[in-house]
C-alpha positions in Angstrom: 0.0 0.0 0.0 1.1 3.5 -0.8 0.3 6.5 1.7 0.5 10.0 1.3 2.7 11.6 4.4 0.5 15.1 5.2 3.4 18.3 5.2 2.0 18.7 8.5 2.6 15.3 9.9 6.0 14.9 12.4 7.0 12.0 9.8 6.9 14.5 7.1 9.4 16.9 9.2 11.6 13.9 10.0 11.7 12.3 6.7 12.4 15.8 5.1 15.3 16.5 7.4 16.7 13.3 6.4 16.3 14.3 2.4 18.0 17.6 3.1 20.8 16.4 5.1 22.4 14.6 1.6 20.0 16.8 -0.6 20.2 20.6 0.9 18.7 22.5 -2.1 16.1 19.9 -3.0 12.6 21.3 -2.3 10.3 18.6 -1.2 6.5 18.5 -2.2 5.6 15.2 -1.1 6.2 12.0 0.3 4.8 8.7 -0.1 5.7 6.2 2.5 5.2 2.1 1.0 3.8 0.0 3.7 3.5 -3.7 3.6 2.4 -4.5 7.4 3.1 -8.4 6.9 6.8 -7.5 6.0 6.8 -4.7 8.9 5.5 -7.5 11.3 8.2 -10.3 10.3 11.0 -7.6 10.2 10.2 -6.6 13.4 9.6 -10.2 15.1 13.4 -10.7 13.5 15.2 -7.4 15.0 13.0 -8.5 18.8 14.6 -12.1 18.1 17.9 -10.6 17.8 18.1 -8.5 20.3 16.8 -11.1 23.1 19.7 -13.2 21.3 21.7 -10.3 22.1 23.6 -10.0 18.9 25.9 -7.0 18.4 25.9 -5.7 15.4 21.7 -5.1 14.1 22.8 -2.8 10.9 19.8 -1.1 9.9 19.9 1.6 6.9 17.1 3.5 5.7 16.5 4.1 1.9 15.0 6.8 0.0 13.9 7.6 -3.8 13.6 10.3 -5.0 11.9 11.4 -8.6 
């Protein structure tokens, strides 16, 4: 599913900081966050796993695209 982030929603603000911290003179009119909450779910049952297993190194990165 695709959703619309509202300019006026805190994840809007956070994402865009993100954007302009590699991107400073990019103006940003919109986001659109892709949401699959069975992959969410499993990711998130996998990272809770790992952690109780106490494993060090949980590398997370966060990916954007931008047209």
């Amino acid at each position: 599913m695709i959703k619309d982030i509202p300019k006026d929603d805190s994840a809007f603000k956070k994402d865009e900081e993100k954007v302009h911290k590699t991107l400073p003179t990019v103006i940003v009119m919109t986001i659109q966050r892709v949401q699959n909450q069975l992959l969410w779910t499993q990711y998130a049952n996998h990272k809770a796993l790992l952690k109780m297993k106490k494993c060090a190194n949980i590398n997370e990165s966060e990916l954007f695209h931008g047209t």
